[in-house]
MIDOSE-1310 file (N, C-alpha, C; in nm, 2 decimals, decimal comma, always signed):
residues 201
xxxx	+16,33/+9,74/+16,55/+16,37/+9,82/+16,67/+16,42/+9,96/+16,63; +16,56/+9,95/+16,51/+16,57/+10,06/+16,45/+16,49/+10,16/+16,39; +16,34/+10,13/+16,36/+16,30/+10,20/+16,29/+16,17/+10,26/+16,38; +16,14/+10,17/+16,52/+16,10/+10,24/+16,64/+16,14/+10,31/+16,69
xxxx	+16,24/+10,29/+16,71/+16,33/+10,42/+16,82/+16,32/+10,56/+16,72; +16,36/+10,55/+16,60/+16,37/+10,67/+16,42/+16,20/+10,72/+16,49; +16,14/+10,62/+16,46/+15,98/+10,71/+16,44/+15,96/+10,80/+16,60; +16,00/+10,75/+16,69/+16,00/+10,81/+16,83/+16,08/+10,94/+16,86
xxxx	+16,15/+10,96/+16,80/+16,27/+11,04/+16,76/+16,18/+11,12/+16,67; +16,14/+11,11/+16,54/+16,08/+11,19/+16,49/+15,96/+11,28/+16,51; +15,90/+11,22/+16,65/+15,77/+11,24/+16,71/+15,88/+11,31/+16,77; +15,93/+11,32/+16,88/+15,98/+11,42/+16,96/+16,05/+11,49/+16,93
xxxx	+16,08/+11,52/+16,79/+16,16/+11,62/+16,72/+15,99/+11,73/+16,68; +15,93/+11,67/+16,65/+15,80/+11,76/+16,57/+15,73/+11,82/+16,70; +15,75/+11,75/+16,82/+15,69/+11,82/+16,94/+15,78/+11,95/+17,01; +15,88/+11,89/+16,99/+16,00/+12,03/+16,97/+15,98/+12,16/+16,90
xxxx	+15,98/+12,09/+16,78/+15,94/+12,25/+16,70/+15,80/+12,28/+16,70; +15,71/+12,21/+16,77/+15,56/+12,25/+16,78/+15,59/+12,36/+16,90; +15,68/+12,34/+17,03/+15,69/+12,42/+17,12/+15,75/+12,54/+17,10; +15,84/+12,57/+16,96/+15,91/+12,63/+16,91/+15,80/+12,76/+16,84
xxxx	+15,73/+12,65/+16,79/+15,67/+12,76/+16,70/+15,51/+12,82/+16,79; +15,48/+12,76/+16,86/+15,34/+12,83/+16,94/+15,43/+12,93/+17,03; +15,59/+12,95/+17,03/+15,60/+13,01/+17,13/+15,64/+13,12/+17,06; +15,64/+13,12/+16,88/+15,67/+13,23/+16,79/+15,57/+13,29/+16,74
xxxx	+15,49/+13,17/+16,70/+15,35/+13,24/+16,59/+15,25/+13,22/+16,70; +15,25/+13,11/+16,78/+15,07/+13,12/+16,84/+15,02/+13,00/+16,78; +14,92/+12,95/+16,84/+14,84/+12,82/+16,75/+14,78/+12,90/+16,61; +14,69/+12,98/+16,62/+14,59/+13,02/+16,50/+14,69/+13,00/+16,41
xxxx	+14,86/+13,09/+16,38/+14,92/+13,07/+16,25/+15,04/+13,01/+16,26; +15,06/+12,92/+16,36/+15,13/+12,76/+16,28/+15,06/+12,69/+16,22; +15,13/+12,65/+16,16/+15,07/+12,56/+16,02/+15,13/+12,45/+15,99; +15,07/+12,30/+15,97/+15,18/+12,21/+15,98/+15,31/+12,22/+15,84
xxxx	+15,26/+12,28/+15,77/+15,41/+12,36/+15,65/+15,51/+12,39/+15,72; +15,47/+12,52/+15,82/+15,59/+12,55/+15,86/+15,64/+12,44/+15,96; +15,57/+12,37/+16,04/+15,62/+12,28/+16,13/+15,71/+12,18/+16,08; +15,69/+12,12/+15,92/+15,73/+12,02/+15,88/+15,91/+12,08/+15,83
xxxx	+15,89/+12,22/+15,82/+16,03/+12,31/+15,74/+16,08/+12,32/+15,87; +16,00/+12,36/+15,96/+16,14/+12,33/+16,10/+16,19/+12,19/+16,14; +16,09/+12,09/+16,15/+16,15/+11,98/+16,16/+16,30/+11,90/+16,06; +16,27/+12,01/+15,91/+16,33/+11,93/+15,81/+16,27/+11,78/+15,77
xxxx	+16,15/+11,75/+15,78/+16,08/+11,64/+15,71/+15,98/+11,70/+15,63; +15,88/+11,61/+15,55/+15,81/+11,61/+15,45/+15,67/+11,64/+15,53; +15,58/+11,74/+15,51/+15,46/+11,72/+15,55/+15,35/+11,62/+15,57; +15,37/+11,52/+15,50/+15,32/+11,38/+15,52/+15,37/+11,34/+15,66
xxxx	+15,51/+11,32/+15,65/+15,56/+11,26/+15,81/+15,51/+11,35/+15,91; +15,50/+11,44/+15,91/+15,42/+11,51/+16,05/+15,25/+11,39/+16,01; +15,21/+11,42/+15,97/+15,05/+11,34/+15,98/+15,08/+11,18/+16,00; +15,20/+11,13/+15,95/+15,20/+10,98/+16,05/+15,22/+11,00/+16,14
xxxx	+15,26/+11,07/+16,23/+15,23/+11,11/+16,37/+15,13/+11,17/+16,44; +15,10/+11,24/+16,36/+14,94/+11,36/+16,43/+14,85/+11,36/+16,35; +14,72/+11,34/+16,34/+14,62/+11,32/+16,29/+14,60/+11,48/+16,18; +14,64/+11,57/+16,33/+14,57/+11,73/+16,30/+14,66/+11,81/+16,37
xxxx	+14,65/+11,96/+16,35/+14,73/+12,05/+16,43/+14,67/+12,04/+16,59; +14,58/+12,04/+16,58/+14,45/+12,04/+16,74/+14,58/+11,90/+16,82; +14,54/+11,78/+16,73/+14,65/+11,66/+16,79/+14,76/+11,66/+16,85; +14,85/+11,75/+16,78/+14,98/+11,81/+16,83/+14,98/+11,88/+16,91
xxxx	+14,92/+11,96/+16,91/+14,92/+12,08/+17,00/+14,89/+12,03/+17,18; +14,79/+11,95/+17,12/+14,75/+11,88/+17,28/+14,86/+11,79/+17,29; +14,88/+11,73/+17,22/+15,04/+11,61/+17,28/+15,14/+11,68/+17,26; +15,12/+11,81/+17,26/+15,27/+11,86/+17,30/+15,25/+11,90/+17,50
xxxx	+15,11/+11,94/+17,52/+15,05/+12,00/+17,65/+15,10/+11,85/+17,73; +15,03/+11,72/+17,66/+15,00/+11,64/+17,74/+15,18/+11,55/+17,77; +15,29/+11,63/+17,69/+15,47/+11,58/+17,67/+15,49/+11,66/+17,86; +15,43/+11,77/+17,82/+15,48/+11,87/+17,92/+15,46/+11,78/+18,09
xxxx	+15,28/+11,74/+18,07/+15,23/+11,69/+18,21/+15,30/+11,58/+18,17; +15,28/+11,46/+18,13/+15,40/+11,37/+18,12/+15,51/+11,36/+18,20; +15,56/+11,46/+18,14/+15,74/+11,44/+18,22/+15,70/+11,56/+18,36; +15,61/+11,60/+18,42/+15,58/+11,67/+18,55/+15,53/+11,51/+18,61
xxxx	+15,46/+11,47/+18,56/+15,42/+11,31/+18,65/+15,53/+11,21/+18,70; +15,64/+11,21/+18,59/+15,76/+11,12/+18,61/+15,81/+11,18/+18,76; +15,82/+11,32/+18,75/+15,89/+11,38/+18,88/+15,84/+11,39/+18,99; +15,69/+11,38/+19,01/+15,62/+11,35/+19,13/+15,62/+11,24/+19,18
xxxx	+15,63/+11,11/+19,03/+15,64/+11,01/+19,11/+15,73/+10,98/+19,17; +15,84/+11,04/+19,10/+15,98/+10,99/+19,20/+15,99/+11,04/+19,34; +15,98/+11,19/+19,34/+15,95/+11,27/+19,48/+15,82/+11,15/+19,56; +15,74/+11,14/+19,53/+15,65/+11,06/+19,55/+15,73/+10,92/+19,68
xxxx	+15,81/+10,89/+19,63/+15,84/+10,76/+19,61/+15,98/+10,79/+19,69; +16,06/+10,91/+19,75/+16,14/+10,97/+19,81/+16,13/+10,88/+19,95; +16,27/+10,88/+20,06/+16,26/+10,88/+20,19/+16,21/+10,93/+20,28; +16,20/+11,08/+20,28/+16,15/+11,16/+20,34/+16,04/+11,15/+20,41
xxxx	+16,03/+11,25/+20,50/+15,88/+11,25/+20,57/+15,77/+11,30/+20,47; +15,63/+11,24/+20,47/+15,51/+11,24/+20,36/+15,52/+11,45/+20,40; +15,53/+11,52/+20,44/+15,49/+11,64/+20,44/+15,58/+11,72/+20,39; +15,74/+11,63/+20,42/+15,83/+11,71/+20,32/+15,83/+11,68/+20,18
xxxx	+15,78/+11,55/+20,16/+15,79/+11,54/+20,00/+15,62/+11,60/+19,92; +15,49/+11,63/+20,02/+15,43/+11,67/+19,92/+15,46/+11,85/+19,93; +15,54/+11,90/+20,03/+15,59/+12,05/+19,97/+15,67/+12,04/+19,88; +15,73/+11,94/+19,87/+15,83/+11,94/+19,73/+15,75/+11,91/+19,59
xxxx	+15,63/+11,83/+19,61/+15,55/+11,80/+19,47/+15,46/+11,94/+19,47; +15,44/+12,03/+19,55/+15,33/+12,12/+19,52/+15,43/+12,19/+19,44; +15,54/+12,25/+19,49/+15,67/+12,31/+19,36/+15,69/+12,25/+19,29; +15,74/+12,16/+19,24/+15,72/+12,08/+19,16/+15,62/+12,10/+19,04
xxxx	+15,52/+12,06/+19,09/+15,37/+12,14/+19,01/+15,35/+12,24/+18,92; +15,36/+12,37/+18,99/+15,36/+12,48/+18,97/+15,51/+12,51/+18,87; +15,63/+12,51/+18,95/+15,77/+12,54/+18,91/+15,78/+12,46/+18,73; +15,78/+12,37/+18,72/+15,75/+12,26/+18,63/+15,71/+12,32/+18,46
xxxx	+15,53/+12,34/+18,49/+15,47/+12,45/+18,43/+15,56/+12,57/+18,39; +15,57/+12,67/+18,49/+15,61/+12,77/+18,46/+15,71/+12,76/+18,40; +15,84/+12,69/+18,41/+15,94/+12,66/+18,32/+15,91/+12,61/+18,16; +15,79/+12,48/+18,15/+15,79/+12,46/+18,02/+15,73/+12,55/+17,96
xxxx	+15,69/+12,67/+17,97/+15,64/+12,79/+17,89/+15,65/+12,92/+17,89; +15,81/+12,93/+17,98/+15,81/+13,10/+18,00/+15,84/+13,12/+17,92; +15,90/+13,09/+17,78/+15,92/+13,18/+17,67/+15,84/+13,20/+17,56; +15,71/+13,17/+17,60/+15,59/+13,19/+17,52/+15,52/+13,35/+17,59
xxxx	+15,48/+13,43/+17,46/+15,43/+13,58/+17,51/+15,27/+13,58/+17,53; +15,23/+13,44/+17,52/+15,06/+13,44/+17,54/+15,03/+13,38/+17,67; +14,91/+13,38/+17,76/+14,90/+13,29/+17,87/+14,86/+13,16/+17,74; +14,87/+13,02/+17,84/+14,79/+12,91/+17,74/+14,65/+12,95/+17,68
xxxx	+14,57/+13,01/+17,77/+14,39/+13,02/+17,79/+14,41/+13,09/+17,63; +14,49/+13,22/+17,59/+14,47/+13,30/+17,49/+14,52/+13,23/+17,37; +14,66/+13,14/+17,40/+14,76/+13,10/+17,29/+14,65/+12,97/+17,22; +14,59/+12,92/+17,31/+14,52/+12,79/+17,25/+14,35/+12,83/+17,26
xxxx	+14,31/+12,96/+17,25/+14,15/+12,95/+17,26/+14,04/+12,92/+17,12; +14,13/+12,90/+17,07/+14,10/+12,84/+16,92/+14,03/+12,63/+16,94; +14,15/+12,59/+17,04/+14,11/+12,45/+17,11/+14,06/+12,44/+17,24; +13,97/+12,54/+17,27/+13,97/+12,55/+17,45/+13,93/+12,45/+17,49
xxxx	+13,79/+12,39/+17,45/+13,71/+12,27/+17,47/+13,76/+12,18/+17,54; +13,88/+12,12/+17,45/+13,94/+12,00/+17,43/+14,06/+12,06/+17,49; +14,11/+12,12/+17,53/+14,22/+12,16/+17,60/+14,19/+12,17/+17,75; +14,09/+12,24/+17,77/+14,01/+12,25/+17,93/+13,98/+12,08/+17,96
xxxx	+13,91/+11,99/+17,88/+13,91/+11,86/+17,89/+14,05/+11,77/+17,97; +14,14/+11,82/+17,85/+14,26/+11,73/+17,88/+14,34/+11,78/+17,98; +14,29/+11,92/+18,04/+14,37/+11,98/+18,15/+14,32/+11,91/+18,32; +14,21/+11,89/+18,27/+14,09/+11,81/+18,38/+14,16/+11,70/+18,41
xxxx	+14,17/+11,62/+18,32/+14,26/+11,50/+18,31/+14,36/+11,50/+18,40; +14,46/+11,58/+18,33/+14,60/+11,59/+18,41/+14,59/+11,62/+18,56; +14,49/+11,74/+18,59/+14,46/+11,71/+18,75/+14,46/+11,62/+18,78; +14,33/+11,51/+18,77/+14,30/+11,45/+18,82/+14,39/+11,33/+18,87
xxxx	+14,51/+11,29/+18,73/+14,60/+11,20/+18,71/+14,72/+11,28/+18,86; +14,74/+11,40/+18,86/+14,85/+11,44/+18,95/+14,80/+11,41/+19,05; +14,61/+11,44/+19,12/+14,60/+11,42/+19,24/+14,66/+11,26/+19,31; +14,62/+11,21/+19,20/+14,63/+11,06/+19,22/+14,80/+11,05/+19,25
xxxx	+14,89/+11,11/+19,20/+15,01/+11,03/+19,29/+15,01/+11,11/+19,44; +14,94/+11,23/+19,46/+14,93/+11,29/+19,58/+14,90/+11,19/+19,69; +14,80/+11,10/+19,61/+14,68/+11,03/+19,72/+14,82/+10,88/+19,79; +14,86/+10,88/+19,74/+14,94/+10,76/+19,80/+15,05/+10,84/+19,89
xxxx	+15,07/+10,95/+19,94/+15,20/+11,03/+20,00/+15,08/+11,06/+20,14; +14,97/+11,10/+20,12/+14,89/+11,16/+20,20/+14,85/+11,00/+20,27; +14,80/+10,92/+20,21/+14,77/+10,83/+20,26/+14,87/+10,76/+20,38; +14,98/+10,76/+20,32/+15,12/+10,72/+20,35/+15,13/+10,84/+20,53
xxxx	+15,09/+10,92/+20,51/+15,12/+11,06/+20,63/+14,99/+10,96/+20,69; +14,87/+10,97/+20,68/+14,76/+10,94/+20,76/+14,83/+10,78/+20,89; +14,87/+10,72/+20,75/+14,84/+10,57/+20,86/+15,00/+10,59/+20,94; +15,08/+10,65/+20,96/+15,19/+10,66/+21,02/+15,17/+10,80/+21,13
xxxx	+15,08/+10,86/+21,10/+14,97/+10,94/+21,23/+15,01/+11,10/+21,21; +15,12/+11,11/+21,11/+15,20/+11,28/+21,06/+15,03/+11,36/+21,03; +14,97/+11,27/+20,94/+14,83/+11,36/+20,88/+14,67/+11,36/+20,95; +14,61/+11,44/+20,97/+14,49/+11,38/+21,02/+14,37/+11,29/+20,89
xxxx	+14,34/+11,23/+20,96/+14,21/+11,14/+20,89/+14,15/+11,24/+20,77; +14,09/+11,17/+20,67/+14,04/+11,24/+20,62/+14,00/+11,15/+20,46; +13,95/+11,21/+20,37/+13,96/+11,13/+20,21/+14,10/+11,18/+20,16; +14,15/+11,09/+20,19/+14,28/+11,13/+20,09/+14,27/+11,18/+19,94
xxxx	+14,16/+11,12/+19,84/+14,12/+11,15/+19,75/+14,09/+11,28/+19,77; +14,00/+11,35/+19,80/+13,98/+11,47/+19,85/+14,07/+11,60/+19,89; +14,13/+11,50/+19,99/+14,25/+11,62/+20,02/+14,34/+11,63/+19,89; +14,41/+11,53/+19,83/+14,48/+11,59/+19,73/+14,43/+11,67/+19,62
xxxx	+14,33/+11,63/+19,58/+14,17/+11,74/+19,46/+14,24/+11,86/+19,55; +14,20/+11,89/+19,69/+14,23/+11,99/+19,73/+14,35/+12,10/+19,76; +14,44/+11,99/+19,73/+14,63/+12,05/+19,71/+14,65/+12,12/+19,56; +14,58/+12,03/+19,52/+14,61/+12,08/+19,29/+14,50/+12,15/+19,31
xxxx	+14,38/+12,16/+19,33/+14,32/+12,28/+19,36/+14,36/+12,44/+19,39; +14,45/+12,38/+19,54/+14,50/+12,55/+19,60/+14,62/+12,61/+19,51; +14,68/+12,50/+19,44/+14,82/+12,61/+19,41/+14,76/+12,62/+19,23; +14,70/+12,62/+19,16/+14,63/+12,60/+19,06/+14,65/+12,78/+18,98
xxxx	+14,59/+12,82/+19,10/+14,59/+13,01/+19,08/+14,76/+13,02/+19,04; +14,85/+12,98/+19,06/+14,98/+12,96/+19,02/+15,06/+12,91/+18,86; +14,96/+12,84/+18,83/+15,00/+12,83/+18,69/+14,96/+12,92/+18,54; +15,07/+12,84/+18,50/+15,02/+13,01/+18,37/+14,94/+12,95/+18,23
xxxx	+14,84/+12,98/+18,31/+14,69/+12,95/+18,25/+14,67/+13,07/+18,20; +14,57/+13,15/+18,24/+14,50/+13,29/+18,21/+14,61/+13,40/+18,19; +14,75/+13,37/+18,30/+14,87/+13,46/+18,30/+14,96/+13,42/+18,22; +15,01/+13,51/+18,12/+15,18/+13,47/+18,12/+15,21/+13,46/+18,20
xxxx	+15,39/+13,40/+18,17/+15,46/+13,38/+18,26/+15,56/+13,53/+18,32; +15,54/+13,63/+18,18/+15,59/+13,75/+18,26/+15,48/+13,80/+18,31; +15,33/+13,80/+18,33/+15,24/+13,87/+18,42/+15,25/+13,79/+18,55; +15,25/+13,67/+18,53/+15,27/+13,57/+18,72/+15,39/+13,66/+18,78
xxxx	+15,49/+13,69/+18,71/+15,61/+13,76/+18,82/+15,79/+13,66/+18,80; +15,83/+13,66/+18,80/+15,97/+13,60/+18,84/+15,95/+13,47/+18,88; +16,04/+13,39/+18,84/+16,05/+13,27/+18,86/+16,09/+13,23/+19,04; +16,13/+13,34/+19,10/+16,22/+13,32/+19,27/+16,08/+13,35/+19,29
xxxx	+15,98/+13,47/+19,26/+15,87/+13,49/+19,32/+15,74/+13,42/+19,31; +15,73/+13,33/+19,19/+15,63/+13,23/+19,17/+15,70/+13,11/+19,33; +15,85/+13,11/+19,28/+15,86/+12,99/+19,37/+15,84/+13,01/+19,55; +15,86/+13,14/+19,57/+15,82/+13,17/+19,68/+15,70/+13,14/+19,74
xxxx	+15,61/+13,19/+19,65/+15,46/+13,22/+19,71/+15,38/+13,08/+19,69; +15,44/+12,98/+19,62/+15,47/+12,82/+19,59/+15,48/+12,79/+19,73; +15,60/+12,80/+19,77/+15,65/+12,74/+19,94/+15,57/+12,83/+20,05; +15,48/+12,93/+19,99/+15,40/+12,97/+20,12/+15,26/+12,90/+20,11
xxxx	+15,20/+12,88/+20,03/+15,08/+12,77/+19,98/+15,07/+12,70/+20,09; +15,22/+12,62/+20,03/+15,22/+12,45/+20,02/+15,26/+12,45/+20,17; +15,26/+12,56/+20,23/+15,28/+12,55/+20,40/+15,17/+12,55/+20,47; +15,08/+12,70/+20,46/+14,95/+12,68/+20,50/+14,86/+12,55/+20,45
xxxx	+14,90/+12,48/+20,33/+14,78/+12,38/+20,29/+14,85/+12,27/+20,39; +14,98/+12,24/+20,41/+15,01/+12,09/+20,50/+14,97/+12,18/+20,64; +14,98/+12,28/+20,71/+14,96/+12,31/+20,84/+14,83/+12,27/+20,90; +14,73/+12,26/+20,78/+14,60/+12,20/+20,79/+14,60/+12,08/+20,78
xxxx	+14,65/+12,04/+20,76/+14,66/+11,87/+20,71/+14,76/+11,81/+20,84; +14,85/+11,83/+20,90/+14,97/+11,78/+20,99/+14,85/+11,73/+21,09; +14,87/+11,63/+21,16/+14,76/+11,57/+21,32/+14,81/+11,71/+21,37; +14,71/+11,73/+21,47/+14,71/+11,80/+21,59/+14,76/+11,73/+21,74
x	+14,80/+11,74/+21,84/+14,84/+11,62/+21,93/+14,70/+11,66/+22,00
């Protein structure tokens, strides 16, 4: 058990300074050398954990959506009315993001275009995975009569769709603008997207 929790510990110490260092050098010139001198371990132990740099790099992206899914599910899973909790997941979303990488000087698209392939892949993914806790909130609005009919599946594709232009993909996070101004224009979205979505009487 001791020596699970050590190896888990050591993985999230190495994903630490992987965030540390893409947000110093860039993917192209980290190198697992320097990764293993900031962790303070042996460069063998970074490779019991990560196959490759490419490996790390993506399970550091896929640490970030991780802990954004934990917090939708909970919001998810809130008392609230289904239209106040999915304005709260659409910031959430976006806000989330923009936090785990404002102190990086590249957008992702430039910092990682060396792995785009496989980064565009696993970014697909994580859509898909977020729409899915949307779909049980929306569903939840429909049969209680807040939402009109519709594919729930669909509508939420089309919630992570709209606020999408919001994340700092193509943008840094100093070209998107301020953090009060991303979250603004966040809560103006996520208003026209439920205004469409609320029944009509």
């Amino acid at each position: 058990m001791k020596s699970s929790a050590k190896q888990q510990s050591t993985r999230e110490a190495i994903l630490d300074a992987t965030d540390r260092l893409l947000a110093r050098s860039g993917y192209k010139k980290m190198t697992i050398d320097d990764l293993a001198k900031e962790v303070g371990i042996g460069k063998g132990s970074v490779y019991l954990h990560f196959s490759s740099k490419e490996e790390l790099v993506l399970s550091h992206i896929d640490r970030i959506i991780d802990r954004l899914q934990i917090k939708l599910s909970a919001i998810a899973e809130e008392s609230a009315k289904p239209s106040a909790r999915l304005r709260k997941m659409l910031e959430m979303r976006v806000l989330h993001r923009f936090d785990g990488v404002q102190h990086y000087t590249q957008s992702l698209n430039d910092l990682l275009s060396a792995i785009r392939p496989n980064f565009l892949a696993r970014r697909e993914s994580h859509f898909e995975n977020e729409a899915q806790i949307f779909v049980a909130v929306i569903e939840e609005g429909q049969q209680n009569g807040d939402f009109a009919e519709g594919d729930a599946r669909k509508i939420a594709e089309s919630l992570v769709l709209a606020t999408n232009s919001l994340l700092p993909f193509s943008l840094t996070t100093q070209e998107l603008g301020e953090r009060r101004d991303i979250e603004e224009k966040t809560r103006q979205i996520a208003n026209l997207l439920l205004q469409g979505l609320i029944k009509r009487e």
